[in-house]
N, C-alpha and C positions, 0 to 999 in steps of 0.2 A: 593587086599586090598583097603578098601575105601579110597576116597583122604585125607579124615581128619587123620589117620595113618600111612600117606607118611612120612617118611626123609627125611630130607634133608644136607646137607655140612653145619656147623656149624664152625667158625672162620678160614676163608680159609685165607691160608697166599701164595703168587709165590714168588717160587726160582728158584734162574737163574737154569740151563740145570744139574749142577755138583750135586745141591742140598745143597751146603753148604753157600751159601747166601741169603739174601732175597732180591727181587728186590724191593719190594716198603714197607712204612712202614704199620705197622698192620693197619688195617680198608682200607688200599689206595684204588683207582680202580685197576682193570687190568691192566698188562702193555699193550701198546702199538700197538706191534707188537714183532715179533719174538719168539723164542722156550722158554719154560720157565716149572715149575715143579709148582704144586698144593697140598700145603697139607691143610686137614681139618680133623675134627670130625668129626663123623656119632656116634649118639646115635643108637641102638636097630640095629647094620649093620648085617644083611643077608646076605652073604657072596655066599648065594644061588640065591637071587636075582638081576638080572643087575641093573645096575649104570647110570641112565637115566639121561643125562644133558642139558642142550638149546641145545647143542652141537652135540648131538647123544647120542648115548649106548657109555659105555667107561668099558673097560677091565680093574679091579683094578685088583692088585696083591695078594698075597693070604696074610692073616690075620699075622701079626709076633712083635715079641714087638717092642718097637718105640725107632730107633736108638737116641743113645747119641745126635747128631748132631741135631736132630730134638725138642727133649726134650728142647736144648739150643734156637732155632730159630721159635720155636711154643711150647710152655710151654700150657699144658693144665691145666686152670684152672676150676672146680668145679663151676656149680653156682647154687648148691639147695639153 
């Protein structure tokens, strides 16, 4: 795919390891150090294509609606 139709993580929010917290507030940097969870958008996600990050290749999980928990601590909002 040409780079100009790449994806990318759109409002990534880190929660500590359980998933039921946020470590830093909306926009922060990274934490620190230590183990920690990421959630974000992906507009137009391919589910077929790997998840390429600074980081390496990262194995998402397969596609499922977005637990209650997460609705409360990463609300997606719309922004046509």
């Amino acid at each position: 795919m040409p780079k100009e139709n790449w994806q990318v993580a759109w409002a990534e929010m880190f929660l500590a390891t359980d998933g039921n917290s946020l470590l830093v507030e909306k926009w922060g940097d990274p934490p620190d150090a230590g183990d920690f969870r990421v959630a974000f958008f992906m507009h137009f996600w391919d589910e077929m294509q790997p998840c390429i990050t600074s980081y390496g290749e990262v194995t998402c999980p397969p596609i499922s609606k977005m637990p209650e928990r997460l609705k409360t601590l990463v609300p997606y909002k719309p922004i046509d």
